[in-house]
N, C-alpha and C positions, 0 to 999 in steps of 0.2 A: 699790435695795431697794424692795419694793411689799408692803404686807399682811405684814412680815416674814418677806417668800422673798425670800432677796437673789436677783439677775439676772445670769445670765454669757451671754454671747453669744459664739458661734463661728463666726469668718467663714474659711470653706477661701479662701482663693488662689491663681489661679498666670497670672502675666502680667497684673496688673491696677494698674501702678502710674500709670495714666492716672487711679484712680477710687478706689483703697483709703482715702489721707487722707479726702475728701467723707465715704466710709462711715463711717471712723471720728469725725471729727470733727460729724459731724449724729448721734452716736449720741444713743440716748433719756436724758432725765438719771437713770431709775430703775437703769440700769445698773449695775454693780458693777465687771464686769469683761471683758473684749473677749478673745478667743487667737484672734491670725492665724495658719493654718497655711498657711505659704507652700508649693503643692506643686510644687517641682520648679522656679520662677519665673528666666528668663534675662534678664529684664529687672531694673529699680531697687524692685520689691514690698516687700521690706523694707524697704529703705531708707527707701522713702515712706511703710510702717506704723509703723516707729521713729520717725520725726522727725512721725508725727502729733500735734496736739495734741487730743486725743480730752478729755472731759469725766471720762474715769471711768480705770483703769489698764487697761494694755493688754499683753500678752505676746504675744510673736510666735513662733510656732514654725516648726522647719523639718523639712516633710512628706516624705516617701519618695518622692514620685511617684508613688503608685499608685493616684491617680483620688481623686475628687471624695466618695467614700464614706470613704475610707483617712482623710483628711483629715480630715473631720467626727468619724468616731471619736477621735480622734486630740484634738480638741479638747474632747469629750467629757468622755474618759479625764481631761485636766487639768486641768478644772471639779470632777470629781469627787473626786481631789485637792488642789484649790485654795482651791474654797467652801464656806463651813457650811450645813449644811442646815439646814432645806428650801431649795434651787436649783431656779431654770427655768432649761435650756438653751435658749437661742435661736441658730437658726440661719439668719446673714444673708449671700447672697454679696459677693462683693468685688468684685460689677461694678456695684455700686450702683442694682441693677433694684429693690431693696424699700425701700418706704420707711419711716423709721425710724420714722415718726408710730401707724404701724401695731401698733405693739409691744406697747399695751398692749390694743387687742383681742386679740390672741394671745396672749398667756398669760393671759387674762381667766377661759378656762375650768378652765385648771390652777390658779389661785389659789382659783377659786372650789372645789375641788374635784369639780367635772363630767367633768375627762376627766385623763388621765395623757399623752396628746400629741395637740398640736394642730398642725392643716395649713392655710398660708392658701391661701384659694381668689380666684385671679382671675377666675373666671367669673363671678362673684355680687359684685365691684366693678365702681361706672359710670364708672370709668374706667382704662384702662390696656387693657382685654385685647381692645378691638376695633381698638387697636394693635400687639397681636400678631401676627406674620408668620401669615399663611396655613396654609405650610406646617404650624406650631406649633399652629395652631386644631386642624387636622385629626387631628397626631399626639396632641394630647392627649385627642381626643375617642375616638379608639381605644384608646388606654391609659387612659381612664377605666375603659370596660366590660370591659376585660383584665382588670383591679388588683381590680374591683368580683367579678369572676366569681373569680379563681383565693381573696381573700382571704372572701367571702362579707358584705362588708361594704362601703358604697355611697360613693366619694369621685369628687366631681366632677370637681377637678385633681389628679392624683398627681404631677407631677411638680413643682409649686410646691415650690421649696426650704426659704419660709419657715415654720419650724415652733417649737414650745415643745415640749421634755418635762420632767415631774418627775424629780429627781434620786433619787425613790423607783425610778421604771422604769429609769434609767441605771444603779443599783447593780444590778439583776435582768436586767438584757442580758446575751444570750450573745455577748461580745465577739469569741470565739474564731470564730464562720462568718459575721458580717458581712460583708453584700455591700459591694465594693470601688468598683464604678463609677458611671455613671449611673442604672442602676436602682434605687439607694442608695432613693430614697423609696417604689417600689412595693414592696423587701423589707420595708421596715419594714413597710410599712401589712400586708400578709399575715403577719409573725410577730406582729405585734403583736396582729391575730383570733386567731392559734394562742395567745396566752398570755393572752386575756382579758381586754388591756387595754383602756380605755376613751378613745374616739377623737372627735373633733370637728375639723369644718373649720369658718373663718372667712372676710370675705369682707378682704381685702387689695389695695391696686392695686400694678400693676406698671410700671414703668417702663422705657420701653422708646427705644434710640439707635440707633445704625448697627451696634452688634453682629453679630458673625455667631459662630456657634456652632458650636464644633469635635468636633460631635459626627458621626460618621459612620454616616447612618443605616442602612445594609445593617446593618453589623454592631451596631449598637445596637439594633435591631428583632429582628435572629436572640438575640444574647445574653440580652437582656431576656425575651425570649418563651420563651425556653428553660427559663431561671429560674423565670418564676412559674408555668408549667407546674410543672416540677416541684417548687417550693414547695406550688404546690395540692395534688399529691397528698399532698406528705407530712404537709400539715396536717390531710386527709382521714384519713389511716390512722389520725395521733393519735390523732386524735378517736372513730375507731372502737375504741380498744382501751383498758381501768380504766387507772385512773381519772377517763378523760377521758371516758366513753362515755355518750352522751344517747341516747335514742329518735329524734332527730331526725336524727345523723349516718346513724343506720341505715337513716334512709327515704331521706335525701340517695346513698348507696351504691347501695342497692336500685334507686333510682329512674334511679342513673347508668349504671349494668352494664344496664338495659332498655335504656337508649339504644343502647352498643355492641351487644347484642345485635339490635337494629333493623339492623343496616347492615355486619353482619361475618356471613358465608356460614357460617361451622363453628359458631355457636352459635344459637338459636332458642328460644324457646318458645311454650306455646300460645295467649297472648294474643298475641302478635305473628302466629302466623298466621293467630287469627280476623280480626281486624285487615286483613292481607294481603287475605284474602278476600273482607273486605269492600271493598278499595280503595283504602285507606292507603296510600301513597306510605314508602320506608320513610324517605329523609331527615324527612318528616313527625314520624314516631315519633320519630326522634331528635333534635331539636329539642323534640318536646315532652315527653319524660322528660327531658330535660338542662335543658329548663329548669323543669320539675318538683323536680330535683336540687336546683337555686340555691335554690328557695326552700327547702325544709328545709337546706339550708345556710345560710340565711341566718339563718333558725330557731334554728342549731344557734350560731352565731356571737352571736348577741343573747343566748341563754342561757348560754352561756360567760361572755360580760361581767358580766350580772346575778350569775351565782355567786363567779366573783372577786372583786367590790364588796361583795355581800355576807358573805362571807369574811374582808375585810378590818374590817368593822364591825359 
């Protein structure tokens, strides 16, 4: 318990019983309560999450299988069930890359009541993330500005697991179309601008061994990108129709539709041909209406939050 929010932490598993005791038993002592969701695990996971001697009590569940998001939910759901509120959810993996020390800058800003969920960031720790494999630099530096474009709102690592939310946003989650897999943290971070809640990263290190990660990138690049494609639009359209609708989605649409119109043959108008004529290249135009776009998106994102917050008080 901290500041009188008790603390539940949820750690997804699956084939990690080389490292889940360590997790559990270095947890933080403000903890309350631990739910392993073992998903799908063919090795001793549970076993070695049961007979850990963790500091605080510890519930092990056992997960569906269906990916690393399913999980989390999953352990969510049983905090929300479990603990009196006000709870922070914390979520730690079970490969013992986060360290537990880290906990209580992470939920630092949901205590203080500054944001509804926090994301630690290993880029902005001086240690751990120039440890990160290469290949991992790179991926996440293009899913930064993916996550940053489709939700309109700016995170450095999305893919960082370690997070807090308030047990206020967990009762207001729409549990029913949560994303199921790896992209688990880029959905959040984009429904989370569509509902105006309030977001912060921290900085966290990561910890890093011989791991190799079973993530197969072809298809985690197409699914992922598929998604928050179309998360963006649909968080666009929201926004453009009452009760949600600001002057700013409007300029953010206006400004997006110029773009296409810059570089698709059946539509035109007459700024784009004065434009043309003058010598404009047309990918030119489109790049620079879209990203004209972001900004009044980003506009329209910032004033979302302010009205919710304020709303609330």
């Amino acid at each position: 318990m901290e500041a009188s929010w008790h603390i539940g932490v949820v750690v997804p598993a699956r084939n990690e019983a080389l490292h889940i005791q360590e997790v559990l038993e270095t947890m933080h002592p403000s903890v309350d309560l631990v739910v392993v969701v073992d998903d799908g695990s063919t090795d001793e996971t549970r076993i070695m999450a049961e007979t850990a001697k963790a500091p605080c009590e510890v519930h092990v569940l056992t997960g569906g299988g269906n990916g690393v998001g399913a999980s989390i939910d999953l352990g969510h759901l049983h905090l929300l069930k479990t603990l009196p509120k006000p709870f922070v959810s914390v979520v730690m993996a079970g490969d013992g890359q986060m360290n537990p020390d880290d906990l209580s800058l992470v939920i630092q800003p949901v205590l203080e009541g500054k944001a509804d969920h926090v994301k630690g960031n290993r880029r902005r720790h001086s240690e751990g993330y120039n440890r990160m494999p290469k290949v991992r630099q790179w991926a996440s530096t293009w899913l930064s500005l993916f996550t940053t474009l489709a939700s309109g709102v700016p995170v450095t690592d999305p893919q960082c697991g370690y997070t807090a939310t308030s047990s206020e946003l967990l009762e207001a989650w729409d549990w029913s179309t949560s994303w199921k897999g790896y992209g688990y943290p880029n959905y959040w971070w984009i429904r989370l601008s569509r509902g105006g809640w309030r977001t912060a990263e921290v900085p966290v290190q990561s910890i890093y061994r011989n791991e190799r990660s079973g993530i197969k990138k072809g298809r985690f690049f197409a699914s992922v990108g598929w998604m928050m494609a179309l998360e963006h639009h649909r968080r666009n359209i929201a926004w453009v129709k009452p009760p949600n609708l600001l002057p700013h989605s409007l300029f953010a649409l206006m400004a997006y539709m110029l773009g296409w119109s810059a570089v698709l043959p059946m539509i035109s108008n007459d700024l784009e041909q004065v434009l043309f004529e003058r010598g404009v290249p047309p990918l030119v135009l489109l790049l620079f209406f879209w990203g004209l776009a972001h900004l009044f998106d980003r506009m329209a994102a910032r004033a979302h939050r302010e009205l919710r917050h304020h709303a609330k008080t």
